[in-house]
PDB file of N, CA, C and O in Angstrom, chain B, residues numbered from 101:
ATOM      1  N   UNK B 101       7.565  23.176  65.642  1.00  0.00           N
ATOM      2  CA  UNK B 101       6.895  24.100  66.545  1.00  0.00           C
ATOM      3  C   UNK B 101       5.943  25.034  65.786  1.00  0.00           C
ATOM      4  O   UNK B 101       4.967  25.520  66.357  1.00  0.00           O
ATOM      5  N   UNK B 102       6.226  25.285  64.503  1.00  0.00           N
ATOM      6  CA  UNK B 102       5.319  26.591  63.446  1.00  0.00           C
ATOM      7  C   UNK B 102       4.120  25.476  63.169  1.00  0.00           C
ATOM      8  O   UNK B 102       2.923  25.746  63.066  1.00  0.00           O
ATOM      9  N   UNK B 103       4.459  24.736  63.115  1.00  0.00           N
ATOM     10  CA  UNK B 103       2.956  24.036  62.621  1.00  0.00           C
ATOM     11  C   UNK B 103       2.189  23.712  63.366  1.00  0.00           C
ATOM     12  O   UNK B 103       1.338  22.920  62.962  1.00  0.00           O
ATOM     13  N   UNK B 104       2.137  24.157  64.746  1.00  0.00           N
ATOM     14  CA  UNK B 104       1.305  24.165  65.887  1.00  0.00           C
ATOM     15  C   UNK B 104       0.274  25.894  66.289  1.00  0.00           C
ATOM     16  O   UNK B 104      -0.602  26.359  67.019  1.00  0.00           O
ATOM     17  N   UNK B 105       1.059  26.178  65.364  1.00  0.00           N
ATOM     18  CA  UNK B 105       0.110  27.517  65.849  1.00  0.00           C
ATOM     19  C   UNK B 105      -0.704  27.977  64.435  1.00  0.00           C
ATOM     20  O   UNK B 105      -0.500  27.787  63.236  1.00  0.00           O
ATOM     21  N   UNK B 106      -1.797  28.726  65.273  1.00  0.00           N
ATOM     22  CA  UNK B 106      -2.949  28.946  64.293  1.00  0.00           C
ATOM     23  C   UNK B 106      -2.942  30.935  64.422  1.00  0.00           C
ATOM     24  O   UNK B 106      -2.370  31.583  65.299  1.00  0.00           O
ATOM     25  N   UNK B 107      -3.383  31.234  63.792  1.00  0.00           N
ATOM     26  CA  UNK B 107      -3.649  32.739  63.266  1.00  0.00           C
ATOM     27  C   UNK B 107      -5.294  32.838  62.831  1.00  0.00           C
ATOM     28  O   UNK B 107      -5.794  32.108  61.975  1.00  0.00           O
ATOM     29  N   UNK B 108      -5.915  33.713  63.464  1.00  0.00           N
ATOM     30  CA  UNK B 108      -7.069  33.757  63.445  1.00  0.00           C
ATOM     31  C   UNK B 108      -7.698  35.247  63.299  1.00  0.00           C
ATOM     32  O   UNK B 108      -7.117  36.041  64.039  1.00  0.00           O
ATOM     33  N   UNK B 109      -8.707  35.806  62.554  1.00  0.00           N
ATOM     34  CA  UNK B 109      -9.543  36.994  63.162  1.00  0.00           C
ATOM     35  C   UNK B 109     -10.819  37.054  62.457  1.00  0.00           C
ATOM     36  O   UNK B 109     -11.072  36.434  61.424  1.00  0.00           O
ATOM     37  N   UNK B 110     -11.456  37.690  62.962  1.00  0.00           N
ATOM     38  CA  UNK B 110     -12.997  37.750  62.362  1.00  0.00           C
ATOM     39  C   UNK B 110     -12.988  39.037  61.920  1.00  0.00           C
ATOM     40  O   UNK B 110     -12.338  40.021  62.271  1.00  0.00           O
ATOM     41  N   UNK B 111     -13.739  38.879  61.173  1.00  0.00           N
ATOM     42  CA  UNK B 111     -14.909  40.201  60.899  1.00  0.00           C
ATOM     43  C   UNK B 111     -15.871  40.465  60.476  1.00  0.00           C
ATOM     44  O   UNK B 111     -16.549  39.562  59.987  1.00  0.00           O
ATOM     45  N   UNK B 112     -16.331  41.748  60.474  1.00  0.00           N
ATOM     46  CA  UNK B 112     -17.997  41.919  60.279  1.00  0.00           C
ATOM     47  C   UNK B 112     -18.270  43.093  59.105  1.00  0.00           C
ATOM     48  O   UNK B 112     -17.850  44.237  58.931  1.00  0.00           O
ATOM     49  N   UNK B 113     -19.129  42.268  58.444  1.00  0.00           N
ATOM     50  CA  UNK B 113     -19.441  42.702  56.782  1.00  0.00           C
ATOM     51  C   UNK B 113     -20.969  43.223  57.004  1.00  0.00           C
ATOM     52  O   UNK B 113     -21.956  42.625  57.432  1.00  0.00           O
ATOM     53  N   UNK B 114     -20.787  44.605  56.537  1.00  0.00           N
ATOM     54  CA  UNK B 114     -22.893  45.007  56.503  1.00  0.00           C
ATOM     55  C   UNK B 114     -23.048  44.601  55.347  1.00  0.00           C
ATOM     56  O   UNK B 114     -22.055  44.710  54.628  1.00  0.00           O
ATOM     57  N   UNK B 115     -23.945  44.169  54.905  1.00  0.00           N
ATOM     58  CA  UNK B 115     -25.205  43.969  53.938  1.00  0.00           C
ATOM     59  C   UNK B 115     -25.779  45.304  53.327  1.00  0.00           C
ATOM     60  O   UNK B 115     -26.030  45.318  52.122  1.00  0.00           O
ATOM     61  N   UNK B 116     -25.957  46.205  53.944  1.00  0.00           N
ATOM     62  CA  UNK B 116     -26.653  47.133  53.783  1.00  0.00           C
ATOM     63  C   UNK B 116     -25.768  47.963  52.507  1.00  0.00           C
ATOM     64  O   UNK B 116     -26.416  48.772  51.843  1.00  0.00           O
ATOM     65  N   UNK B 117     -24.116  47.731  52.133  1.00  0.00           N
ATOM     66  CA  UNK B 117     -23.490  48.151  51.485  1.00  0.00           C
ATOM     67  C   UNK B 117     -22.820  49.680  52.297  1.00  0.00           C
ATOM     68  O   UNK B 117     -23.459  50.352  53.107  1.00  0.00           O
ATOM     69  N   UNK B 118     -21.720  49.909  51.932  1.00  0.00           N
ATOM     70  CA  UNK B 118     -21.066  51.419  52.332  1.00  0.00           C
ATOM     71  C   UNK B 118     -20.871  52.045  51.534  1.00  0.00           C
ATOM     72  O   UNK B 118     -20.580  51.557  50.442  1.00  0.00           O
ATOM     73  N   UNK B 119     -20.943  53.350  51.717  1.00  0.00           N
ATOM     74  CA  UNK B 119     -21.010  55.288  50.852  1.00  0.00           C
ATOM     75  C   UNK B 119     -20.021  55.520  51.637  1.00  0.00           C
ATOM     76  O   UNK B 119     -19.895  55.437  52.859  1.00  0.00           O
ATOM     77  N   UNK B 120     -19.017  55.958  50.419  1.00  0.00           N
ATOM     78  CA  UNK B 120     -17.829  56.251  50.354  1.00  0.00           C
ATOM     79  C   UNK B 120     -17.810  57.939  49.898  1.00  0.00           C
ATOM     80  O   UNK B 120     -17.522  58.109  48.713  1.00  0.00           O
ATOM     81  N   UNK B 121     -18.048  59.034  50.599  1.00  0.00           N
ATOM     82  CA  UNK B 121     -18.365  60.395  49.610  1.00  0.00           C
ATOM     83  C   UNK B 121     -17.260  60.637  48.967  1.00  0.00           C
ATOM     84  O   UNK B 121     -17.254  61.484  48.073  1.00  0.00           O
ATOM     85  N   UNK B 122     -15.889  59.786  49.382  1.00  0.00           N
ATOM     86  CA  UNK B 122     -14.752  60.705  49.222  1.00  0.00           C
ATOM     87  C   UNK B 122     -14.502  59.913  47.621  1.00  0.00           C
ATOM     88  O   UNK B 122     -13.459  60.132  47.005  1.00  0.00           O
ATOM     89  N   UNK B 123     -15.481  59.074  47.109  1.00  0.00           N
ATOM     90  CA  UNK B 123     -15.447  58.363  45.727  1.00  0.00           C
ATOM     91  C   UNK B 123     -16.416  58.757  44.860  1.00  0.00           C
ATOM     92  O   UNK B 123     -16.234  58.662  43.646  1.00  0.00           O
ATOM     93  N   UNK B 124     -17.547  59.241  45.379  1.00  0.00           N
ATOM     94  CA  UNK B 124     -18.221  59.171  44.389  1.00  0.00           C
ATOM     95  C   UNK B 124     -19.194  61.061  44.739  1.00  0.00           C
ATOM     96  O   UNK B 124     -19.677  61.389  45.823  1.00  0.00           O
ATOM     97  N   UNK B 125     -19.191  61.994  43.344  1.00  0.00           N
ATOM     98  CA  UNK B 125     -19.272  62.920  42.746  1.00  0.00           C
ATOM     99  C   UNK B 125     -20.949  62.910  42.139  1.00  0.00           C
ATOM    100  O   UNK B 125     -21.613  62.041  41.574  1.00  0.00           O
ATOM    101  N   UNK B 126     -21.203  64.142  42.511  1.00  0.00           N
ATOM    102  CA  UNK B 126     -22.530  64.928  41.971  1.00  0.00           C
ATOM    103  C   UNK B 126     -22.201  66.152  41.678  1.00  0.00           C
ATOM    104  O   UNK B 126     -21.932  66.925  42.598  1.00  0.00           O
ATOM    105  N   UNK B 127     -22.130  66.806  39.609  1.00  0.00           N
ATOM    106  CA  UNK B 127     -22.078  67.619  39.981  1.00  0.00           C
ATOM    107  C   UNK B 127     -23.190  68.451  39.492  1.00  0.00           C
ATOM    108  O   UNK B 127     -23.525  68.351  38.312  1.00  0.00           O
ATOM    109  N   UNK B 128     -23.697  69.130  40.158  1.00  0.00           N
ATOM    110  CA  UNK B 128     -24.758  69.402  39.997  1.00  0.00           C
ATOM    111  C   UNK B 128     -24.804  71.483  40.187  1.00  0.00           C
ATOM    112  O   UNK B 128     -24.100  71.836  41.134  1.00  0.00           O
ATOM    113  N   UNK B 129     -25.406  72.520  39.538  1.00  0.00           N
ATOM    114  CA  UNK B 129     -25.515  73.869  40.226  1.00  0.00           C
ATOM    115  C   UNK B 129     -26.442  74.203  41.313  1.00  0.00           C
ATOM    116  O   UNK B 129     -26.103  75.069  42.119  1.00  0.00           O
ATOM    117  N   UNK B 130     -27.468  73.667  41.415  1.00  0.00           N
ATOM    118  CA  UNK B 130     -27.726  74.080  43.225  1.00  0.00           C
ATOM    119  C   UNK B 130     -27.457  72.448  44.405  1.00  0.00           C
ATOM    120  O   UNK B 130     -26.935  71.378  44.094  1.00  0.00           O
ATOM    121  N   UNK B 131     -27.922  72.784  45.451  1.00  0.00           N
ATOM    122  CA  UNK B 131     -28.175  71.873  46.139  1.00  0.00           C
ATOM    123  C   UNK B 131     -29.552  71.094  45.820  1.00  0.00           C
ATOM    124  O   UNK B 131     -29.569  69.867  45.912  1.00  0.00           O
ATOM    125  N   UNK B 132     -30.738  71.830  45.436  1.00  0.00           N
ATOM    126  CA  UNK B 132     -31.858  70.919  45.188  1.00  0.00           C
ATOM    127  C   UNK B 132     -31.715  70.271  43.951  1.00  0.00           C
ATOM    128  O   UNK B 132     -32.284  69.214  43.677  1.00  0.00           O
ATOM    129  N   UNK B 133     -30.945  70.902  43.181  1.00  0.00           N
ATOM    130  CA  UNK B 133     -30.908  69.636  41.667  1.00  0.00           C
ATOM    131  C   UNK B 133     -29.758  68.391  42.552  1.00  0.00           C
ATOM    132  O   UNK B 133     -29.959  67.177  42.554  1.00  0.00           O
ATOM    133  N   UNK B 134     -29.170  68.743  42.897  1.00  0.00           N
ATOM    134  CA  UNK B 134     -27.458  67.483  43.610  1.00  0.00           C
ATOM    135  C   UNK B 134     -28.582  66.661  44.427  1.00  0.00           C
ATOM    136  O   UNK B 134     -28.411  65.450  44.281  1.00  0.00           O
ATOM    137  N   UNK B 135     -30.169  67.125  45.610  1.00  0.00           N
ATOM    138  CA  UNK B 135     -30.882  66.375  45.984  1.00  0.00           C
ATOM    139  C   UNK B 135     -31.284  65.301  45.220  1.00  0.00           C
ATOM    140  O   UNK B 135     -31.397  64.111  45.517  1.00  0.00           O
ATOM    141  N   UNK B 136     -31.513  65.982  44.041  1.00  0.00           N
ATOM    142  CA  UNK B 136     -32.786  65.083  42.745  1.00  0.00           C
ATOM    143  C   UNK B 136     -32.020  63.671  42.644  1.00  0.00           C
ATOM    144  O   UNK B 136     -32.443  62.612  43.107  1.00  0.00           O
ATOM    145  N   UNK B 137     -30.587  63.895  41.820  1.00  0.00           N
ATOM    146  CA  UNK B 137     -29.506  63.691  41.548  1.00  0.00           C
ATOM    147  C   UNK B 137     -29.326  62.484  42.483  1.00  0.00           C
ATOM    148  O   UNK B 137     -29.270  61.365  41.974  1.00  0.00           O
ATOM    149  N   UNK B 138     -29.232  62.629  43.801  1.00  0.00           N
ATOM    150  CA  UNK B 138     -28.838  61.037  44.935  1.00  0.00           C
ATOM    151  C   UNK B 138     -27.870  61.698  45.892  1.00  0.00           C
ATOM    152  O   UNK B 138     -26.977  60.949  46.290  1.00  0.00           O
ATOM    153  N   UNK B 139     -27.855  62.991  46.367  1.00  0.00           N
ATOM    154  CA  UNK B 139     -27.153  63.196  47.124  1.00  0.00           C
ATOM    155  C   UNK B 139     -27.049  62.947  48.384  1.00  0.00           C
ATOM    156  O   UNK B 139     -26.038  63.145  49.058  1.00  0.00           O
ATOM    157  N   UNK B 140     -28.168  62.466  48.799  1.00  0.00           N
ATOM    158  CA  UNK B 140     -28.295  62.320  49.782  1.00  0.00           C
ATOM    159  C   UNK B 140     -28.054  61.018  50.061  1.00  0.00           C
ATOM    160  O   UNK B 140     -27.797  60.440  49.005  1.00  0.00           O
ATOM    161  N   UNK B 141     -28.010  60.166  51.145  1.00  0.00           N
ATOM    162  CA  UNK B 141     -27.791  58.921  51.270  1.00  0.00           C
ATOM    163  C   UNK B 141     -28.409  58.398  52.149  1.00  0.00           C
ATOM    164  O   UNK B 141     -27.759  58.952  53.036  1.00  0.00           O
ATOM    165  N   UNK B 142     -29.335  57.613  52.868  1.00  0.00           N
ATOM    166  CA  UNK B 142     -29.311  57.128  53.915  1.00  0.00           C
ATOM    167  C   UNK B 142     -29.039  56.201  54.399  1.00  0.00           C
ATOM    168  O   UNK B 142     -28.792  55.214  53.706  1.00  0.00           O
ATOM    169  N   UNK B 143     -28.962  56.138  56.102  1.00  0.00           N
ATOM    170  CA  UNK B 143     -27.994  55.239  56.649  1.00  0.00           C
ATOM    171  C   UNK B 143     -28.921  54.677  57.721  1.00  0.00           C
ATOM    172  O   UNK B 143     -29.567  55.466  58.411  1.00  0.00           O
ATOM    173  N   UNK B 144     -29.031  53.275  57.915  1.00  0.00           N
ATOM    174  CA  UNK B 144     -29.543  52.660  58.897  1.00  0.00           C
ATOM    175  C   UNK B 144     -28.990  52.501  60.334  1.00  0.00           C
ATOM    176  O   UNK B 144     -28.156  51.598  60.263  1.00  0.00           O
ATOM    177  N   UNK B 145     -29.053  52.885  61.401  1.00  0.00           N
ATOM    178  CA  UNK B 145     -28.504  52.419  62.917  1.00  0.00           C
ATOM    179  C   UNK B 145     -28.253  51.298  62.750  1.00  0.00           C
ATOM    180  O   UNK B 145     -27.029  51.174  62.782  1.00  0.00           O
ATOM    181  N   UNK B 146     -28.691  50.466  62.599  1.00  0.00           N
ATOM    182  CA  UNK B 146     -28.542  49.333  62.860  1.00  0.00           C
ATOM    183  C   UNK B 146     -28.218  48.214  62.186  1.00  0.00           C
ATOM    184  O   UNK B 146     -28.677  47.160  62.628  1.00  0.00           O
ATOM    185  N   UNK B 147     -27.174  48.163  60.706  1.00  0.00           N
ATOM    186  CA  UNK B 147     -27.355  47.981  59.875  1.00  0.00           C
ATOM    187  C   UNK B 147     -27.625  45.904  59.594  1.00  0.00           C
ATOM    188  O   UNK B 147     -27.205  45.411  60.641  1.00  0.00           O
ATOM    189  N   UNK B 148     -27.941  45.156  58.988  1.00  0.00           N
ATOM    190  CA  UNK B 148     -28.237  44.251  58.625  1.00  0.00           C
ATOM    191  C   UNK B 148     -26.205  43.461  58.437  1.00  0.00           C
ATOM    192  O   UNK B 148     -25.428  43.936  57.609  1.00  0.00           O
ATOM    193  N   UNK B 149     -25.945  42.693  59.060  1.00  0.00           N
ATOM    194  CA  UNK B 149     -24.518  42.257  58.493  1.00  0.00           C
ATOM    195  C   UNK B 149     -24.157  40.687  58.719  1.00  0.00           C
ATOM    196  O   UNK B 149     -25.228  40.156  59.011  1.00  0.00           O
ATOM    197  N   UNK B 150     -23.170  39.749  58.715  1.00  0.00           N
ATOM    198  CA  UNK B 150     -22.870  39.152  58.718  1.00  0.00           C
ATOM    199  C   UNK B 150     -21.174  38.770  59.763  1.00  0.00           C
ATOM    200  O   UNK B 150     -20.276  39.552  59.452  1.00  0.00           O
ATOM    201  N   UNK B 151     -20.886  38.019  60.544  1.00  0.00           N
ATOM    202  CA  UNK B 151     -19.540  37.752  61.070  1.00  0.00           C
ATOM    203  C   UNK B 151     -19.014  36.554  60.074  1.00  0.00           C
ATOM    204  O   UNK B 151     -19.688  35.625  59.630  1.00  0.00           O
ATOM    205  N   UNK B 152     -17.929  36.770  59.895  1.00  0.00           N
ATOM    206  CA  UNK B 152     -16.805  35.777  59.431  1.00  0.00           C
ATOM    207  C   UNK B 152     -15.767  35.782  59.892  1.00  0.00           C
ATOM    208  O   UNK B 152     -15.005  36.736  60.048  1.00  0.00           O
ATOM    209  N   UNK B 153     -15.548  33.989  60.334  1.00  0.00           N
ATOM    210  CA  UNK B 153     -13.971  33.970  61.289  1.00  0.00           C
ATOM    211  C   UNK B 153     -13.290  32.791  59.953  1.00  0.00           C
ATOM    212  O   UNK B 153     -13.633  31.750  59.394  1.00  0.00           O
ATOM    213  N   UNK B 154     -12.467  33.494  59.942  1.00  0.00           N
ATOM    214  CA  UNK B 154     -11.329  32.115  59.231  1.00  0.00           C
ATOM    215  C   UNK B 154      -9.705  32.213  60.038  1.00  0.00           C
ATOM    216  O   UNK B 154      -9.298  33.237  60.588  1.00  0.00           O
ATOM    217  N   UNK B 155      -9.008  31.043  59.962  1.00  0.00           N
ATOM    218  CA  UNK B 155      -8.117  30.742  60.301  1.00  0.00           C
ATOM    219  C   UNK B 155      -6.981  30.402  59.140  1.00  0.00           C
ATOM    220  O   UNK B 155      -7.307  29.995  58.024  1.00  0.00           O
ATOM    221  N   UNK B 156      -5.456  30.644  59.587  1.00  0.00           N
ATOM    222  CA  UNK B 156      -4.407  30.038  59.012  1.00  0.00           C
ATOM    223  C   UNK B 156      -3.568  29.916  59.571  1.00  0.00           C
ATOM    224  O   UNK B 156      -3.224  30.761  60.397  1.00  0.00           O
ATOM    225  N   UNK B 157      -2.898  28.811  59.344  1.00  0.00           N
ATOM    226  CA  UNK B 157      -1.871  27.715  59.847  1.00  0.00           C
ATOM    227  C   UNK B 157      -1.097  27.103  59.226  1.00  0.00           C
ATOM    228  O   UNK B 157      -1.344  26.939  58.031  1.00  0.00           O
ATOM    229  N   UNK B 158      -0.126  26.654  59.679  1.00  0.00           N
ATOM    230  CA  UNK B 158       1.395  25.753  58.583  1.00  0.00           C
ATOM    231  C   UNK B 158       0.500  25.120  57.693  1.00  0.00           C
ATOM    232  O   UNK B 158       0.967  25.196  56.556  1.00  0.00           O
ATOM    233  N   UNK B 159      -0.296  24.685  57.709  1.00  0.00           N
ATOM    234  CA  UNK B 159      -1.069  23.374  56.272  1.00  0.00           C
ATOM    235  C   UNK B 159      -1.965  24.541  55.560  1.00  0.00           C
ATOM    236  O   UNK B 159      -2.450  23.989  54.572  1.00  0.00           O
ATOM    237  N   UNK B 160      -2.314  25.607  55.594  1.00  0.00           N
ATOM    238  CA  UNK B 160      -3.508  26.288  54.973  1.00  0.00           C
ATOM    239  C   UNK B 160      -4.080  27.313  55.687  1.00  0.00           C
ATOM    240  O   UNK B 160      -3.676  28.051  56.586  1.00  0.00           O
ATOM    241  N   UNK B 161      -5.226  27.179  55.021  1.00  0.00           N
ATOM    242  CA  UNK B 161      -6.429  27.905  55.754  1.00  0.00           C
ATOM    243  C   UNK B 161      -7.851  27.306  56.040  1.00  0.00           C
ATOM    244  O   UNK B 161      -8.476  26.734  55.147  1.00  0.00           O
ATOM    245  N   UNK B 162      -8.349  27.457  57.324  1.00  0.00           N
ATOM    246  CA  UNK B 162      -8.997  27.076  57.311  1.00  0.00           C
ATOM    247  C   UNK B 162     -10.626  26.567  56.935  1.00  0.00           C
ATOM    248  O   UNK B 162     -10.484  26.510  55.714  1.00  0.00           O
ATOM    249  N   UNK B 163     -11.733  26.256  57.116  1.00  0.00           N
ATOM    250  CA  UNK B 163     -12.878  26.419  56.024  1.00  0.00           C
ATOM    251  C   UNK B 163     -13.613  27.858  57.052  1.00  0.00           C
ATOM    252  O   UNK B 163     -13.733  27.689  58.265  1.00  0.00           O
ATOM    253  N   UNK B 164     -13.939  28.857  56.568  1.00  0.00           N
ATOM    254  CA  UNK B 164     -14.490  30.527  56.779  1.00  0.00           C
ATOM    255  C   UNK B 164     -15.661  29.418  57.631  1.00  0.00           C
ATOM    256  O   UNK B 164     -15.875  28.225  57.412  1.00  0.00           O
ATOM    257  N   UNK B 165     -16.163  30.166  58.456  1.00  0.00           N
ATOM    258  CA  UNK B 165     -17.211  30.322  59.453  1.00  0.00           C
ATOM    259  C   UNK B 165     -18.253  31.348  59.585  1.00  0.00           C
ATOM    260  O   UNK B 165     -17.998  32.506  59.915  1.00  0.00           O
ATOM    261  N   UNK B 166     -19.101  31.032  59.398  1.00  0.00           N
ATOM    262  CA  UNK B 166     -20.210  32.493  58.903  1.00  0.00           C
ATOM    263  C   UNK B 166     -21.344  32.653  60.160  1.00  0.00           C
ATOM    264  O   UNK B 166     -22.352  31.947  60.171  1.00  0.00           O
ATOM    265  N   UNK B 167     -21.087  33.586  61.138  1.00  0.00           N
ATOM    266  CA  UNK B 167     -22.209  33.799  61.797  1.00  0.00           C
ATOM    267  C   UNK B 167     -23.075  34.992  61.040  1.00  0.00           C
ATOM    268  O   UNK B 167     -22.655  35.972  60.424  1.00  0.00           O
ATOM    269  N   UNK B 168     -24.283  34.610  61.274  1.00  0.00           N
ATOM    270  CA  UNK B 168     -25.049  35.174  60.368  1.00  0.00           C
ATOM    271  C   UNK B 168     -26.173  36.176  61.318  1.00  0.00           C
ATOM    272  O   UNK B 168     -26.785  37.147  60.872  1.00  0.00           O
ATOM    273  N   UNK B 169     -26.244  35.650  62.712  1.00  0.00           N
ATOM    274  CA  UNK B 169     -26.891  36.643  63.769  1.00  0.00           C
ATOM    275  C   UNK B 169     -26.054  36.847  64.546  1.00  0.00           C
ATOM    276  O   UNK B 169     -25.140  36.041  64.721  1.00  0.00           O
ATOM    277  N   UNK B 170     -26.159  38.001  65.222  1.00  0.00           N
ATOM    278  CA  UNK B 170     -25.095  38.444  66.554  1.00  0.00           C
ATOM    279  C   UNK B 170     -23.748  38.472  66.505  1.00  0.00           C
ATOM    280  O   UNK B 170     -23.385  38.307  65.340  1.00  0.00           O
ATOM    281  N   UNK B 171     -22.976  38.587  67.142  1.00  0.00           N
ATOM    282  CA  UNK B 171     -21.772  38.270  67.186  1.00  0.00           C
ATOM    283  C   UNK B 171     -21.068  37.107  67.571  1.00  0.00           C
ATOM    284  O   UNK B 171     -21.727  36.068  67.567  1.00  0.00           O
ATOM    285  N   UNK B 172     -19.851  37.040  67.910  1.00  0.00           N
ATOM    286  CA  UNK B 172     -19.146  35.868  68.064  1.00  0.00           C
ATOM    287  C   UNK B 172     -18.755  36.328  69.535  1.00  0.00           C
ATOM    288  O   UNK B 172     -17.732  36.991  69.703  1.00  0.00           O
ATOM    289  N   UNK B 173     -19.685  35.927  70.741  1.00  0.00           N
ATOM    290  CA  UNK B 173     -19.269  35.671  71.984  1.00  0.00           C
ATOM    291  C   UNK B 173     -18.683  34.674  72.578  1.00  0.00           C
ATOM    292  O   UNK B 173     -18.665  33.674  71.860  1.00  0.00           O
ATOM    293  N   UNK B 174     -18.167  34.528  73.658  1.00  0.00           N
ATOM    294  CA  UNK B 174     -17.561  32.790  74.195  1.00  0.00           C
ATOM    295  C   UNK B 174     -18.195  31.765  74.296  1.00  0.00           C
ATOM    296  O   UNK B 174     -17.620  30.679  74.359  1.00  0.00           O
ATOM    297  N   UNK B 175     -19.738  31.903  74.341  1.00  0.00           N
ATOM    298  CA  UNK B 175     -20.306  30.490  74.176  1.00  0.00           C
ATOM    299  C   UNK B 175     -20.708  30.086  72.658  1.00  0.00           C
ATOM    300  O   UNK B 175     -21.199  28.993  72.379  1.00  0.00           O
ATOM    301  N   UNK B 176     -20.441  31.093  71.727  1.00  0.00           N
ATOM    302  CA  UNK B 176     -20.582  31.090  70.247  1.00  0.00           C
ATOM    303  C   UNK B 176     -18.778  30.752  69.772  1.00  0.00           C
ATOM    304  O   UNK B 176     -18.720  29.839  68.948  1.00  0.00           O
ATOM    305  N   UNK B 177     -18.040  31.060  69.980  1.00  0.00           N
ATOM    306  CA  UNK B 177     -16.934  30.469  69.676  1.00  0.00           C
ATOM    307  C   UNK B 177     -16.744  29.336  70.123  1.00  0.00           C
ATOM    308  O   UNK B 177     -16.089  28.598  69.387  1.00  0.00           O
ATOM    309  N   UNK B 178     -17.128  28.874  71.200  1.00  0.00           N
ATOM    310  CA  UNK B 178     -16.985  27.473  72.030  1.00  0.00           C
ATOM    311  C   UNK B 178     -17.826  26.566  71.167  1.00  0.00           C
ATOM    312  O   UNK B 178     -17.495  25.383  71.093  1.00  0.00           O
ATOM    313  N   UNK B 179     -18.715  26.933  70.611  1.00  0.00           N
ATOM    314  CA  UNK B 179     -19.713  25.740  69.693  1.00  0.00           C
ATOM    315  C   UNK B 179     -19.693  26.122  68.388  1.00  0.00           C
ATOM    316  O   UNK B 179     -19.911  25.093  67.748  1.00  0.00           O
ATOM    317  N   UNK B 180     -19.562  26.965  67.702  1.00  0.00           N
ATOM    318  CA  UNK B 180     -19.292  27.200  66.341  1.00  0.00           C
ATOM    319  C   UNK B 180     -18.498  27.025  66.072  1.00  0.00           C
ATOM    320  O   UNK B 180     -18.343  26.097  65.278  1.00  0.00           O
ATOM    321  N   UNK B 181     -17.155  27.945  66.624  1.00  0.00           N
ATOM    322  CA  UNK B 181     -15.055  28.128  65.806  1.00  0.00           C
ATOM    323  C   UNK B 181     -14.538  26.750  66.398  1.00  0.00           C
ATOM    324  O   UNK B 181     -14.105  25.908  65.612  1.00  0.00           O
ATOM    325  N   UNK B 182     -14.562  26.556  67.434  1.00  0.00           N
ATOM    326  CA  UNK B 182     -13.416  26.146  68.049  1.00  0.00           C
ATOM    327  C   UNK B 182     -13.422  24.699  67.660  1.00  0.00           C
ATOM    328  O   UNK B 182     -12.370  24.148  67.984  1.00  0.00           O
ATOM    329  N   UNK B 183     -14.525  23.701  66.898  1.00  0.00           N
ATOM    330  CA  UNK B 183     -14.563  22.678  66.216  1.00  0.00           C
ATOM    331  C   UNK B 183     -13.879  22.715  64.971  1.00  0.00           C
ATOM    332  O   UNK B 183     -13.100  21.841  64.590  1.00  0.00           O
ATOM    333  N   UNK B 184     -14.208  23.823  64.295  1.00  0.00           N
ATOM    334  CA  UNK B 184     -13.370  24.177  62.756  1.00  0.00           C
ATOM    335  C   UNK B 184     -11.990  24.267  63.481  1.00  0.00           C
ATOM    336  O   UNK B 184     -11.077  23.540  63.089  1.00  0.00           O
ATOM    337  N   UNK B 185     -11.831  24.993  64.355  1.00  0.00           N
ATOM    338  CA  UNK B 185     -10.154  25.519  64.389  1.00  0.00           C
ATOM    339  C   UNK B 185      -9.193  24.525  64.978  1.00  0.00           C
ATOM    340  O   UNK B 185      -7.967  24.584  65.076  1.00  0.00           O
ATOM    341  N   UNK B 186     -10.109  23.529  65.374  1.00  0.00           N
ATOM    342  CA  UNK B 186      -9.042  22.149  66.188  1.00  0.00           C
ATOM    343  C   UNK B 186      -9.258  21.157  64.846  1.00  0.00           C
ATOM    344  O   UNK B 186      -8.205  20.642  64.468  1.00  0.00           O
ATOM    345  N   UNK B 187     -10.023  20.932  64.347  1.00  0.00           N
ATOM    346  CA  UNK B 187     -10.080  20.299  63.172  1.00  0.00           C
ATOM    347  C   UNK B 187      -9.170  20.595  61.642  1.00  0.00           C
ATOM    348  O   UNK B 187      -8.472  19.796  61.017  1.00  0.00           O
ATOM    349  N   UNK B 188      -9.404  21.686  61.412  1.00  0.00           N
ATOM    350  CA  UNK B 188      -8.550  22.441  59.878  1.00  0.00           C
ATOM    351  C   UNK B 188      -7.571  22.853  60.549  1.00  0.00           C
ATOM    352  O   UNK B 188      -6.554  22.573  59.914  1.00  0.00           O
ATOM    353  N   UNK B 189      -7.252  23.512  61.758  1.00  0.00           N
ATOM    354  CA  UNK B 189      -6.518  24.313  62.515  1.00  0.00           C
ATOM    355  C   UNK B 189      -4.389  23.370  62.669  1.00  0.00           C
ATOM    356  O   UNK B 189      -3.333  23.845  63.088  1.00  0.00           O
ATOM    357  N   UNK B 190      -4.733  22.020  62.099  1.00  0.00           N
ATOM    358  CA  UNK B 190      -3.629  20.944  62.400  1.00  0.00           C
ATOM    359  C   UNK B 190      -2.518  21.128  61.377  1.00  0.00           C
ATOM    360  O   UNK B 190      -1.528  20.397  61.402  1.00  0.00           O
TER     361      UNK B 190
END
């Protein structure tokens, strides 16, 4: 019966990279030298990223799935995942 079921989730990776403030330090005595310095950061709305779905199951894991525009809606899982996940998914 365990080797019939699959375990699955996606997720979504920016490109654009993430700023972490609570890691990384400027120390600097005013605010306009800490400016010079990189204090500032900017951040895009909208950022540039990637989806990845992989699966695992009694035999493994399955081969990663990379949507590379948009997300993973039901007619995008229906023609992208759901061939990998009945296929590797056994």
């Amino acid at each position: 019966m365990t080797a019939q079921i699959l375990f699955s989730d996606e997720k979504r990776f920016d490109l654009d990279g993430m700023h972490n403030r609570q890691n990384e330090r400027i120390y600097a005595a005013t605010r306009d030298e800490a400016d010079e310095k990189g204090a500032v950061h900017r951040k895009t709305k909208f950022p540039t990223g990637v989806m990845v779905w992989l699966g695992v199951c009694y035999e493994g894991i399955t081969r990663p799935v990379i949507i590379e525009n948009g997300t993973i809606d039901t007619n995008r899982y229906i023609a992208d995942i759901l061939p990998v996940a009945l296929k590797d998914g056994k």
